[in-house]
C-alpha positions as protocol buffer text, in pm:
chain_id: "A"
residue {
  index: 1
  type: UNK
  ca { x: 7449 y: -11352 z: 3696 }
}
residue {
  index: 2
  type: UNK
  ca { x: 7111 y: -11508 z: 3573 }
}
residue {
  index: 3
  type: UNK
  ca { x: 6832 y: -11246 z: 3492 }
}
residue {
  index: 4
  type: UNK
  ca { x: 6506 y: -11308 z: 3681 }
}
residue {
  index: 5
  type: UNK
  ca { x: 6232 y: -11411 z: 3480 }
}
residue {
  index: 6
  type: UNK
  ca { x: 6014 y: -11094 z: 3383 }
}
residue {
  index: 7
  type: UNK
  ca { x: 5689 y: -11082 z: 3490 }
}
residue {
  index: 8
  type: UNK
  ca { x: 5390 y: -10898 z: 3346 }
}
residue {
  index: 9
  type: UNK
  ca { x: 4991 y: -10956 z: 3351 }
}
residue {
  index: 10
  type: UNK
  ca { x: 5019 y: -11035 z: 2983 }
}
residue {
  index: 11
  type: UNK
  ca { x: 5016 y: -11380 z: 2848 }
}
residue {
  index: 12
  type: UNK
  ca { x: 5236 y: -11444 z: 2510 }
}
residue {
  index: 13
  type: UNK
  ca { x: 5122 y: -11690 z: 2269 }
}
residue {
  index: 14
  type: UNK
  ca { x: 5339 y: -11947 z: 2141 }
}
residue {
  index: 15
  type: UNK
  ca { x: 5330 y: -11936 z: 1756 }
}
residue {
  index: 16
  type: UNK
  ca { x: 5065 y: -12106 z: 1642 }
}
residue {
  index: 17
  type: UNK
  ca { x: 4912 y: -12220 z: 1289 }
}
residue {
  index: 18
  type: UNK
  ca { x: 4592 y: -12195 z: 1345 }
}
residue {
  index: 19
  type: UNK
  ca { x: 4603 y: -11855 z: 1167 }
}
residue {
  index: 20
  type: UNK
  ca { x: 4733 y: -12019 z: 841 }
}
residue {
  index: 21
  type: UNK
  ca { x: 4521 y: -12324 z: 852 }
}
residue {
  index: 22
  type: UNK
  ca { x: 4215 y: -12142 z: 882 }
}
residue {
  index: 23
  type: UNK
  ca { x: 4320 y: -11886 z: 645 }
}
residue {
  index: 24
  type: UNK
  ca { x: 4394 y: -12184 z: 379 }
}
residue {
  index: 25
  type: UNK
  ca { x: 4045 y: -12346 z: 490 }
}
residue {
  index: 26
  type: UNK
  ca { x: 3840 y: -12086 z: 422 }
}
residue {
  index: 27
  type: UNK
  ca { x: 3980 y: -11992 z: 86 }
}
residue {
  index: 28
  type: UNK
  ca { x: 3912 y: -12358 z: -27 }
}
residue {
  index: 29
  type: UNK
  ca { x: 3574 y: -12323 z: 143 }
}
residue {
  index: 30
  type: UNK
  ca { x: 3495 y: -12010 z: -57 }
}
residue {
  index: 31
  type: UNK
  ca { x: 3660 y: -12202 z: -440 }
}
residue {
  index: 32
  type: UNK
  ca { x: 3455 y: -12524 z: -286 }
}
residue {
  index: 33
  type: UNK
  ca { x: 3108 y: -12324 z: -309 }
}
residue {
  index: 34
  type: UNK
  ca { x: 3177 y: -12160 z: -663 }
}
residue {
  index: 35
  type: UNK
  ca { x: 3263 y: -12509 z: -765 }
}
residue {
  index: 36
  type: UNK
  ca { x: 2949 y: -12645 z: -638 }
}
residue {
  index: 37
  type: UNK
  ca { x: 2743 y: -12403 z: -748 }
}
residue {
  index: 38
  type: UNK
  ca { x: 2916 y: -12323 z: -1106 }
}
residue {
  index: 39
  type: UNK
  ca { x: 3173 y: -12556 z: -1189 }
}
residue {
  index: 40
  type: UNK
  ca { x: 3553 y: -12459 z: -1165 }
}
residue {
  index: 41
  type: UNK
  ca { x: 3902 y: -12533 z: -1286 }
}
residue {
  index: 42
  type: UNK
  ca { x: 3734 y: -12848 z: -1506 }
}
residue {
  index: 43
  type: UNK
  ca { x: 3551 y: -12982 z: -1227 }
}
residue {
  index: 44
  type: UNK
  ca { x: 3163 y: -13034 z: -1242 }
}
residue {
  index: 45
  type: UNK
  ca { x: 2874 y: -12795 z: -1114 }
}
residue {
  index: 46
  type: UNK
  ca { x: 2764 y: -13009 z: -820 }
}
residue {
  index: 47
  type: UNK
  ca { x: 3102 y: -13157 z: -714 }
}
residue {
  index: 48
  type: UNK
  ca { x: 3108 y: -13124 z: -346 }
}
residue {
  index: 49
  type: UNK
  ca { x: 3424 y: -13240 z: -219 }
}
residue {
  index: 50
  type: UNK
  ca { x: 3611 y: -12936 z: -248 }
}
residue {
  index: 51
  type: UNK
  ca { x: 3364 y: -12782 z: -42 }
}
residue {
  index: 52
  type: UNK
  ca { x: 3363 y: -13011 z: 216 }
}
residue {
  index: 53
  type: UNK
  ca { x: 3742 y: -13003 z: 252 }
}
residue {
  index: 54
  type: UNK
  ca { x: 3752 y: -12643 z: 310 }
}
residue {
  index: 55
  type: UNK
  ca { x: 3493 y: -12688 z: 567 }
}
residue {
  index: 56
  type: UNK
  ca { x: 3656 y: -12948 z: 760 }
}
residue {
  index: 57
  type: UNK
  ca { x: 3961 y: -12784 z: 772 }
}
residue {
  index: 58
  type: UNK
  ca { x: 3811 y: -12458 z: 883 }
}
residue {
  index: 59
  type: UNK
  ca { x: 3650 y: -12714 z: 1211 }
}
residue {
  index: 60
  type: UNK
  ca { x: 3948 y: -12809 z: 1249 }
}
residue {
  index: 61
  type: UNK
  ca { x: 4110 y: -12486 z: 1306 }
}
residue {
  index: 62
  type: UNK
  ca { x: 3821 y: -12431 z: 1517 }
}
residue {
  index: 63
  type: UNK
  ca { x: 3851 y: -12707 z: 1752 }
}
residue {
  index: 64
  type: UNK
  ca { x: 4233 y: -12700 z: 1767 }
}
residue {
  index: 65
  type: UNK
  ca { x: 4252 y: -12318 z: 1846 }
}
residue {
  index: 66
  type: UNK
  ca { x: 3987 y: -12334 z: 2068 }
}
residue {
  index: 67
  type: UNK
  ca { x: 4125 y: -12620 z: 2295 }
}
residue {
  index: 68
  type: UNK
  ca { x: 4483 y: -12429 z: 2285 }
}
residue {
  index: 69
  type: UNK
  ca { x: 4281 y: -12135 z: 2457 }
}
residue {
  index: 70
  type: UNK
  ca { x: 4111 y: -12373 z: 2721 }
}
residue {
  index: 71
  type: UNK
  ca { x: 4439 y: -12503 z: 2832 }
}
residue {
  index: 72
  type: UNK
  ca { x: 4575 y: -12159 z: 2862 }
}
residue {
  index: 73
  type: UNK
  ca { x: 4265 y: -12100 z: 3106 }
}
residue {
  index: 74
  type: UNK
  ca { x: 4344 y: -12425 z: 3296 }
}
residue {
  index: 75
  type: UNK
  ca { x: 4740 y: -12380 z: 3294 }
}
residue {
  index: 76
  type: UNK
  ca { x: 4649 y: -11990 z: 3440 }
}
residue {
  index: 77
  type: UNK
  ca { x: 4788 y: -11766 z: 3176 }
}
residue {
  index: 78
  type: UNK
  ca { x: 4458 y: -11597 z: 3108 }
}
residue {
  index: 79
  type: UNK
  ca { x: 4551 y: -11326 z: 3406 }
}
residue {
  index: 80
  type: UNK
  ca { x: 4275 y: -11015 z: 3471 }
}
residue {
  index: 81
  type: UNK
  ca { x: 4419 y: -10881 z: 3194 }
}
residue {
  index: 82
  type: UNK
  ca { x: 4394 y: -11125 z: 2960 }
}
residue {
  index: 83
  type: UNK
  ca { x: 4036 y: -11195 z: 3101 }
}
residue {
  index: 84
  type: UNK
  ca { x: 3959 y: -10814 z: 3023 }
}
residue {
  index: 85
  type: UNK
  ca { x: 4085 y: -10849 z: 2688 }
}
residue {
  index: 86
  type: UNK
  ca { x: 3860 y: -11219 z: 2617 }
}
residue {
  index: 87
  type: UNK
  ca { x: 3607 y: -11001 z: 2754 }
}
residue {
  index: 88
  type: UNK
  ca { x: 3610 y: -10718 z: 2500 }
}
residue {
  index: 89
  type: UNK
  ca { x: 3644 y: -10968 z: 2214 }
}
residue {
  index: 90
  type: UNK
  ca { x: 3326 y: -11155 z: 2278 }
}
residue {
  index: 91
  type: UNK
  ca { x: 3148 y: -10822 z: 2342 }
}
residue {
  index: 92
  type: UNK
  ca { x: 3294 y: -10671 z: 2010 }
}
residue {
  index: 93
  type: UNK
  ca { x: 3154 y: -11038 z: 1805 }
}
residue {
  index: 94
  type: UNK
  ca { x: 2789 y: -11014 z: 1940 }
}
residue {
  index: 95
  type: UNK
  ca { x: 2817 y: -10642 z: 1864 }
}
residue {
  index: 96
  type: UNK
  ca { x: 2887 y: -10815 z: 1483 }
}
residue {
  index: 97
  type: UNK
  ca { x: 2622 y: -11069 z: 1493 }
}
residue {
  index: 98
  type: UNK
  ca { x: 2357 y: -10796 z: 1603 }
}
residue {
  index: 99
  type: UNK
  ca { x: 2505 y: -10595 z: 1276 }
}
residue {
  index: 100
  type: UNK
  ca { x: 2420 y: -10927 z: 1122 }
}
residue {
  index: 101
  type: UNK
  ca { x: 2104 y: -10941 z: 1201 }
}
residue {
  index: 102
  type: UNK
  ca { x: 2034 y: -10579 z: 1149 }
}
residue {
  index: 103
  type: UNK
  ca { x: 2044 y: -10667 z: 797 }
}
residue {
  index: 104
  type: UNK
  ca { x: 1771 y: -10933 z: 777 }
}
residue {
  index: 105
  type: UNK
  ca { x: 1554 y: -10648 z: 983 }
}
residue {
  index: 106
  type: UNK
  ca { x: 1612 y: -10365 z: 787 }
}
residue {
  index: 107
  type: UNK
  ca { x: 1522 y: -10530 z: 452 }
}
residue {
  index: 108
  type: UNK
  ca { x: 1221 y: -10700 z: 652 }
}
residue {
  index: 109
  type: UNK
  ca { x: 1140 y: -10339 z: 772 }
}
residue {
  index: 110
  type: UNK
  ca { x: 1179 y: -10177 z: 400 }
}
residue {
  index: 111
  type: UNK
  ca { x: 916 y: -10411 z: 253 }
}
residue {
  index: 112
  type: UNK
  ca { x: 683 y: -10395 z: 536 }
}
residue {
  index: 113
  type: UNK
  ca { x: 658 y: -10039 z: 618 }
}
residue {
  index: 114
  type: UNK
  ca { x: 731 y: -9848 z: 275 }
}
residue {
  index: 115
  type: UNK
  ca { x: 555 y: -10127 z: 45 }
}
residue {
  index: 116
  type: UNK
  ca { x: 327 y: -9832 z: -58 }
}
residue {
  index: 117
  type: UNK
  ca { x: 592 y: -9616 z: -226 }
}
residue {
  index: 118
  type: UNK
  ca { x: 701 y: -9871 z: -490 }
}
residue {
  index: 119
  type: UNK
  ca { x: 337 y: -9889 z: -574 }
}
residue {
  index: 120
  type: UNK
  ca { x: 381 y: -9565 z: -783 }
}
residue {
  index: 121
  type: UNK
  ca { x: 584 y: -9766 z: -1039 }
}
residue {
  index: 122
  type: UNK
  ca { x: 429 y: -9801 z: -1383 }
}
residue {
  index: 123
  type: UNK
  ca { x: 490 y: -10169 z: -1393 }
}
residue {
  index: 124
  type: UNK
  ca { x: 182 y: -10324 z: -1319 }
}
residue {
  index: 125
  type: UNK
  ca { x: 327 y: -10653 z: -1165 }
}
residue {
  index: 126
  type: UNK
  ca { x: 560 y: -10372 z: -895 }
}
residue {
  index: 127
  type: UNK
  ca { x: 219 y: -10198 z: -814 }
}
residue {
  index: 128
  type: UNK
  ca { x: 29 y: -10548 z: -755 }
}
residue {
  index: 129
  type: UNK
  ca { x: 354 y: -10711 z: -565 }
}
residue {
  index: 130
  type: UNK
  ca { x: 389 y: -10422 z: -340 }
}
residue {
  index: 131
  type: UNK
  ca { x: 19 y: -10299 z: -329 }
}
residue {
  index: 132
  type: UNK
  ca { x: -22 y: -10468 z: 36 }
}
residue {
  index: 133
  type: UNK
  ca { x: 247 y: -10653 z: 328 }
}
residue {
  index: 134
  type: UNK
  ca { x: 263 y: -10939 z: 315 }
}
residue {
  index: 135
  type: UNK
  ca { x: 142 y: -10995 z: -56 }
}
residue {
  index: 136
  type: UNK
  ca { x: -172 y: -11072 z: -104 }
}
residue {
  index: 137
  type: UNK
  ca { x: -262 y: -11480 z: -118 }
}
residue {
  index: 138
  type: UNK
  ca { x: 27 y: -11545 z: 57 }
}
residue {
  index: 139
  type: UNK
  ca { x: -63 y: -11743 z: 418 }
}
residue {
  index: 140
  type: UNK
  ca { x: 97 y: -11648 z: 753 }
}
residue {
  index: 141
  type: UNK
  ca { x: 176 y: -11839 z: 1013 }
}
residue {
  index: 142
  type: UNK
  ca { x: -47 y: -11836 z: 1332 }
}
residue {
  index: 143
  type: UNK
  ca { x: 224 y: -11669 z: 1605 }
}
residue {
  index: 144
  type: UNK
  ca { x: -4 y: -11811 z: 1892 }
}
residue {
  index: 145
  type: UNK
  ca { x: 100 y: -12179 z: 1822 }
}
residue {
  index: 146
  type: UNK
  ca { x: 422 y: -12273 z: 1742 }
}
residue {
  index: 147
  type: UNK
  ca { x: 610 y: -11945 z: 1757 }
}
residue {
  index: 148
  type: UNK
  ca { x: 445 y: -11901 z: 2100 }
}
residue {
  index: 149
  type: UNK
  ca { x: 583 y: -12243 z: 2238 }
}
residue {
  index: 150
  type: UNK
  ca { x: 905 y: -12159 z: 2124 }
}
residue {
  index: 151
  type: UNK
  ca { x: 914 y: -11789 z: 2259 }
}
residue {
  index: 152
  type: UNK
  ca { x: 841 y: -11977 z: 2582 }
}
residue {
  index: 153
  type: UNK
  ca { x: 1118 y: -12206 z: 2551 }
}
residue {
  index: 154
  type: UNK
  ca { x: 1415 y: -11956 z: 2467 }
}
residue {
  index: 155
  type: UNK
  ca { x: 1243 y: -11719 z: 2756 }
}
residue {
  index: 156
  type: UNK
  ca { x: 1253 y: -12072 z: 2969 }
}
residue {
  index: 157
  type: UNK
  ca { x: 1631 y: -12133 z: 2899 }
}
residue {
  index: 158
  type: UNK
  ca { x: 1765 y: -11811 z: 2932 }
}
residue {
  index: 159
  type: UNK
  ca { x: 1631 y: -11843 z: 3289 }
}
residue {
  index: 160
  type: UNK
  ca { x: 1809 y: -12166 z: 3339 }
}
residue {
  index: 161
  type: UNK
  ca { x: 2151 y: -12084 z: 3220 }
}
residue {
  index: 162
  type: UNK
  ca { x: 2156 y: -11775 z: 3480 }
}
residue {
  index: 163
  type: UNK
  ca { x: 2075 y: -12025 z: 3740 }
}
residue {
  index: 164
  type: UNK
  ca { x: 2344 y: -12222 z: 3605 }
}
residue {
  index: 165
  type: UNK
  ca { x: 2586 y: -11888 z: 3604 }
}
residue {
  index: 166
  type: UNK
  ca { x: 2497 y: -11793 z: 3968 }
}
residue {
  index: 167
  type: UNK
  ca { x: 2496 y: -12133 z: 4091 }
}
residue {
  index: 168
  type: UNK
  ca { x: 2860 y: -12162 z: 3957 }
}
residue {
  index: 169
  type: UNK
  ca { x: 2959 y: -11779 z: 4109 }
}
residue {
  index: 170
  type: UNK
  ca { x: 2848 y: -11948 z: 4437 }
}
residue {
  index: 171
  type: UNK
  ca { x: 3024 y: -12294 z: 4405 }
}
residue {
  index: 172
  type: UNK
  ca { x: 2712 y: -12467 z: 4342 }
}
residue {
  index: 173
  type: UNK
  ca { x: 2812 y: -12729 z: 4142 }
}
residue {
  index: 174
  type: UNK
  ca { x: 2526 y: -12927 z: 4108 }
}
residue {
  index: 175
  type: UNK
  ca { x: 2287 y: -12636 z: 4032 }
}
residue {
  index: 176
  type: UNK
  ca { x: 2526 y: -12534 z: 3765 }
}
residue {
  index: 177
  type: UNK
  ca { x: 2480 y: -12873 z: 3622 }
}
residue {
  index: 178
  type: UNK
  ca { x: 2119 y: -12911 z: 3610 }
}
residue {
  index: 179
  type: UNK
  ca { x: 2111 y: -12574 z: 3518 }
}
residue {
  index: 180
  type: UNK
  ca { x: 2335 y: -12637 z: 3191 }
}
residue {
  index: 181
  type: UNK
  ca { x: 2196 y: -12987 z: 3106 }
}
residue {
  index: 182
  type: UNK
  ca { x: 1792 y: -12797 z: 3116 }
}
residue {
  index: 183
  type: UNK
  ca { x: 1940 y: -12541 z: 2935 }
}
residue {
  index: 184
  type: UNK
  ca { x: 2068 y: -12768 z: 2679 }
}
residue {
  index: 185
  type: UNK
  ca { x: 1742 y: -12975 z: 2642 }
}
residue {
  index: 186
  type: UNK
  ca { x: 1595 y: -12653 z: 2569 }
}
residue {
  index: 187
  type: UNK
  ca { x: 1762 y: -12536 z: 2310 }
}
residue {
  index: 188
  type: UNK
  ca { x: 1736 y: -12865 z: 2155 }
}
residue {
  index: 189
  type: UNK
  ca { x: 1372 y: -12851 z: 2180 }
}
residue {
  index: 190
  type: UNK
  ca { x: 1357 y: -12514 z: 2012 }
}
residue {
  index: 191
  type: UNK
  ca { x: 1557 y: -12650 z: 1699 }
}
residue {
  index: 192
  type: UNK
  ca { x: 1296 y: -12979 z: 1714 }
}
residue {
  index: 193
  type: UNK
  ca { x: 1007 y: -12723 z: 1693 }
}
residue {
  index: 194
  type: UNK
  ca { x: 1141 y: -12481 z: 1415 }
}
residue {
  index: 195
  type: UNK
  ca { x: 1234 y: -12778 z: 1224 }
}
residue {
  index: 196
  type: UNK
  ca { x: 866 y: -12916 z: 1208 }
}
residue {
  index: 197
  type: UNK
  ca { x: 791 y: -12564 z: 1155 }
}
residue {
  index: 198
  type: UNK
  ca { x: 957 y: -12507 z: 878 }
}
residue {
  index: 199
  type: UNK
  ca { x: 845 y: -12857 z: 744 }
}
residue {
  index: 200
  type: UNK
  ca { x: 451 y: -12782 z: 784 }
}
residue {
  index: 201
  type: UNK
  ca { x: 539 y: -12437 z: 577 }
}
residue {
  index: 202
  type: UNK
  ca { x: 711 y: -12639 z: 304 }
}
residue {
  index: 203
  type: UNK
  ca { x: 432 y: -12976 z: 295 }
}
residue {
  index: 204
  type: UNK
  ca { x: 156 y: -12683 z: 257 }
}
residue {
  index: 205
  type: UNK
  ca { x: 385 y: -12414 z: 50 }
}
residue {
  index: 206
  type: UNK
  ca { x: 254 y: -12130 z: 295 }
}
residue {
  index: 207
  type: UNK
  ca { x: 507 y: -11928 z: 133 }
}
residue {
  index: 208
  type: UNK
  ca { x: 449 y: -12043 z: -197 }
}
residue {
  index: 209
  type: UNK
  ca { x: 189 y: -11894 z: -366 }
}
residue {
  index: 210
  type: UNK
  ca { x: 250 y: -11921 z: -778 }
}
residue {
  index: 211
  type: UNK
  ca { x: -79 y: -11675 z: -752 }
}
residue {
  index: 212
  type: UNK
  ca { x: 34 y: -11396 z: -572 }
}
residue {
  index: 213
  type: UNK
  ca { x: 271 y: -11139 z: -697 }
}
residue {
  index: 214
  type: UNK
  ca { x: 608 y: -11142 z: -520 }
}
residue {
  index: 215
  type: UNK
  ca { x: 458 y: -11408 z: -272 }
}
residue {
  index: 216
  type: UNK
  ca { x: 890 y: -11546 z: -277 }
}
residue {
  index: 217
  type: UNK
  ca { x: 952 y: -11188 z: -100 }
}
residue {
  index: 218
  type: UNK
  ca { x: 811 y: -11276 z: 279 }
}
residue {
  index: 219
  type: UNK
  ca { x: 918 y: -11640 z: 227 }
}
residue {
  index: 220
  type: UNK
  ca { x: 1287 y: -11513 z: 187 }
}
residue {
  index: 221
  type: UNK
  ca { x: 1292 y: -11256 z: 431 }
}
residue {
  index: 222
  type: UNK
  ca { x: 1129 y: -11494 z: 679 }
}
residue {
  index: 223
  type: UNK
  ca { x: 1359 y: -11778 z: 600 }
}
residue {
  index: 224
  type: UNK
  ca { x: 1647 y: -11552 z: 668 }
}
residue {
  index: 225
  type: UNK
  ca { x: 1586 y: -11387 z: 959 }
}
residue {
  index: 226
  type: UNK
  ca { x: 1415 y: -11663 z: 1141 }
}
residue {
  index: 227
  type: UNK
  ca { x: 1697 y: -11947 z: 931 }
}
residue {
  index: 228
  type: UNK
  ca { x: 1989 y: -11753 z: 1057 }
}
residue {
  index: 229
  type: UNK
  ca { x: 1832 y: -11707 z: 1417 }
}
residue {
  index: 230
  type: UNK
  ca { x: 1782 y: -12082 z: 1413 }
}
residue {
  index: 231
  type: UNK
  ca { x: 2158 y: -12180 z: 1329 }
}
residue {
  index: 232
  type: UNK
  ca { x: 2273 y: -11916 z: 1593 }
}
residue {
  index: 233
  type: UNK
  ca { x: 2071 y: -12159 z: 1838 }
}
residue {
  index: 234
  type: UNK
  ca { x: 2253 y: -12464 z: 1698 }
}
residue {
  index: 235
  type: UNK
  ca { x: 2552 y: -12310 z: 1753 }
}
residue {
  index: 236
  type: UNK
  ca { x: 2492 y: -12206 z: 2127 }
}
residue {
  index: 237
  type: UNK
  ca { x: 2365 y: -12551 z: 2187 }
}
residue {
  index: 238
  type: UNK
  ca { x: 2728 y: -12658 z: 2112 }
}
residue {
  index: 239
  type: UNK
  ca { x: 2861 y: -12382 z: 2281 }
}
residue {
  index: 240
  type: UNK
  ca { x: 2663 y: -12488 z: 2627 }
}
residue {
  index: 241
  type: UNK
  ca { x: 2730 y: -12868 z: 2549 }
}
residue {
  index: 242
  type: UNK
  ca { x: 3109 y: -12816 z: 2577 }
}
residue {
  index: 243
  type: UNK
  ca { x: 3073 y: -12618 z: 2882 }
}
residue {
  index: 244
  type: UNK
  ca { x: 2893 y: -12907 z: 3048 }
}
residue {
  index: 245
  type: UNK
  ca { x: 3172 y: -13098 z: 2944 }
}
residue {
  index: 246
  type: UNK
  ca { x: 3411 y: -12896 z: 3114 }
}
residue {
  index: 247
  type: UNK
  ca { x: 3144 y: -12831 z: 3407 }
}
residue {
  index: 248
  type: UNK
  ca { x: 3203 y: -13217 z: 3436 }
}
residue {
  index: 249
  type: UNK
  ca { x: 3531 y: -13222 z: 3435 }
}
residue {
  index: 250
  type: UNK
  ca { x: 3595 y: -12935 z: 3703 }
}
residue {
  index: 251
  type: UNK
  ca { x: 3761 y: -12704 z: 3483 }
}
residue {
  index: 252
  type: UNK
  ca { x: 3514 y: -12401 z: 3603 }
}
residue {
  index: 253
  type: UNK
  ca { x: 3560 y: -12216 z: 3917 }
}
residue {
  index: 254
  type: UNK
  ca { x: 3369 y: -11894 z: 4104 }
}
residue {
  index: 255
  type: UNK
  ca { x: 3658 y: -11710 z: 3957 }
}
residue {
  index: 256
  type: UNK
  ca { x: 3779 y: -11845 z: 3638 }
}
residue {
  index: 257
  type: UNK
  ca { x: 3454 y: -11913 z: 3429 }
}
residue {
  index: 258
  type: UNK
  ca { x: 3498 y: -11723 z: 3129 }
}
residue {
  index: 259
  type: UNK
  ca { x: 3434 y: -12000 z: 2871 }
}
residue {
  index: 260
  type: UNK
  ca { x: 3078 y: -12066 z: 3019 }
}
residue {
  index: 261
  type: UNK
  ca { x: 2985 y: -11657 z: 3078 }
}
residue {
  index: 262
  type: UNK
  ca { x: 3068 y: -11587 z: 2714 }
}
residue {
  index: 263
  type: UNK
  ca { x: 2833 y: -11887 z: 2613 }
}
residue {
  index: 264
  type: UNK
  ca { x: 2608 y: -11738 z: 2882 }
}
residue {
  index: 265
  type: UNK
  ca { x: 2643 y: -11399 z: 2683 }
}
residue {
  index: 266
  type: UNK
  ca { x: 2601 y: -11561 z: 2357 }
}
residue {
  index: 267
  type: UNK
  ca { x: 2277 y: -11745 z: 2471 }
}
residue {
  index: 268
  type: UNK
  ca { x: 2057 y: -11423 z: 2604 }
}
residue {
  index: 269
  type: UNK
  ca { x: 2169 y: -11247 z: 2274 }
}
residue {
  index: 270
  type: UNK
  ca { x: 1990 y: -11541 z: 2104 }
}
residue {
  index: 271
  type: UNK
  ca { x: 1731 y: -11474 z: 2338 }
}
residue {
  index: 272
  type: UNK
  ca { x: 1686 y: -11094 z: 2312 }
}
residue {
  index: 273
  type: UNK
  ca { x: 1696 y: -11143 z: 1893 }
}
residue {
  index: 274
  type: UNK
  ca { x: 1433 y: -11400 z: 1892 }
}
residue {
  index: 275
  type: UNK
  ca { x: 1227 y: -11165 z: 2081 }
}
residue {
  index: 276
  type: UNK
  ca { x: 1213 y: -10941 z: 1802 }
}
residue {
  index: 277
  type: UNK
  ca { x: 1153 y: -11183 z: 1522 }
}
residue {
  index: 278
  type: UNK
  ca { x: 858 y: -11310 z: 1742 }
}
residue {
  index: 279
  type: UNK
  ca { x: 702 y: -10932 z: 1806 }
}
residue {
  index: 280
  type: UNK
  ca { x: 820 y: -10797 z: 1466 }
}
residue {
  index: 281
  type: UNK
  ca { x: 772 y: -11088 z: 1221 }
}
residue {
  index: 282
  type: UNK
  ca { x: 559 y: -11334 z: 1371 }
}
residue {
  index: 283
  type: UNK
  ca { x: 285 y: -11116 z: 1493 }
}
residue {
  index: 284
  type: UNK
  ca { x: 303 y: -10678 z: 1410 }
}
residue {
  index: 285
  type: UNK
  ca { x: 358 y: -10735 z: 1054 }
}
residue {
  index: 286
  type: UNK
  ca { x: 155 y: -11084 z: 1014 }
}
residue {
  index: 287
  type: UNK
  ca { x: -98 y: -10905 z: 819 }
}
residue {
  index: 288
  type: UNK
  ca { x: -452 y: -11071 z: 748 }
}
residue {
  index: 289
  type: UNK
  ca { x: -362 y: -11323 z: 521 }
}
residue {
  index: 290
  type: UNK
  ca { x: -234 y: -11560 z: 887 }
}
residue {
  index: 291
  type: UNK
  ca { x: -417 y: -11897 z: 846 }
}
């Protein structure tokens, strides 16, 4: 007598290598960098190739993995569970990437607001370094200009991609749409403007000083902080970019939109961390050196 078929809210994977191939990409990644930095196992400092191996494998694993998950959404095995359980695990990664950022903060924090203490050193070149945030002859950036425009922009998109979310909860499919492709644009035009940015502070080495003591301090803990933010933004981008791809396809519904809430997630964290950076780096600790 056949068995019935047991049934459960649980989906089981099939086996997948994913796991292994990204586990193998990363570790030539990681031998790829010390080969291209130092030189390793006879080959040159400055030989790339290794490097770039490791990273296209670990894209690889990326996409692949990745598309196995969308057509478990689109076959139905992601049950309210398994949504629960997607749910946690994007919550528990921005949870990491605040962590991440915590880092760039804290150190940003440590030379801004204690700068005084290391002035009781008796090394003359730690008094004059830390003597005043940021050092003195090094030239901030004015936050009402550039900064500002791009404030407005992230505040801008994060206001379009919950239009996009609640046009989608309400089968609005065209609002979702236009929501997604403005969202898009405007991401796009806040990687356009930090890139000029960061080009004007290189053409007039702002944060280059020779002069001042320890000037390289705020130009690496800006770089950093604001760097890393930027990349985060590239990354979204992507992340919204394939969910207008499957907006276009039909592969959303009022009920089964994870894919596009966790980029929705993902995007106001970007938001919310910019926000800081703006109020924290860009204009409370500017000092009076801004030009």
């Amino acid at each position: 007598m056949a068995q019935d078929a047991v049934k459960h809210d649980y989906h089981l994977v099939n086996p997948s290598p994913w796991p292994l191939v990204g586990s193998i990409s990363a570790v030539i990644l990681a031998i790829g960098l010390v080969i291209d930095m130092k030189g390793l196992f006879g080959l040159p400092k400055g030989t790339w190739w290794v490097l770039a191996l490791g990273l296209g494998g670990i894209l690889y694993t990326m996409l692949g993995w990745w598309l196995e998950v969308i057509r478990e959404a689109n076959h139905g095995d992601h049950t309210p569970v398994v949504s629960i359980g997607l749910r946690y695990g994007m919550i528990l990664f921005i949870a990491s990437e605040v962590m991440f950022f915590v880092a760039w903060f804290w150190i940003f924090f440590e030379m801004a607001l204690f700068h005084n203490v290391r002035t009781f050193s008796g090394i003359e070149e730690v008094r004059a370094a830390w003597g005043t945030w940021p050092p003195k002859g090094v030239e901030t950036l004015d936050p009402w200009h550039f900064p500002l425009i791009n404030t407005l922009t992230l505040l801008t998109s994060g206001t379009t991609v919950t239009w996009a979310h609640h046009a989608l909860q309400v089968g609005d499919r065209k609002g979702l749409k236009i929501g997604l492709i403005l969202t898009i644009l405007l991401g796009m035009m806040f990687t356009g403007i930090q890139a000029y940015e960061y080009s004007e502070i290189i053409g007039e080495k702002l944060f280059f000083n020779e002069a001042a003591a320890n000037g390289g301090l705020y130009g690496s803990s800006f770089f950093m902080a604001t760097g890393f933010h930027g990349f985060h933004v590239l990354i979204g981008t992507i992340f919204l970019i394939v969910c207008l791809i499957r907006a276009l396809a039909g592969q959303f519904t009022p009920k089964q939109h994870f894919g596009f809430e966790a980029a929705a997630w993902y995007w106001h964290f970007v938001d919310v961390v910019w926000l800081f950076l703006f109020a924290f780096i860009y204009v409370i600790f500017r000092g009076a050196g801004g030009g």
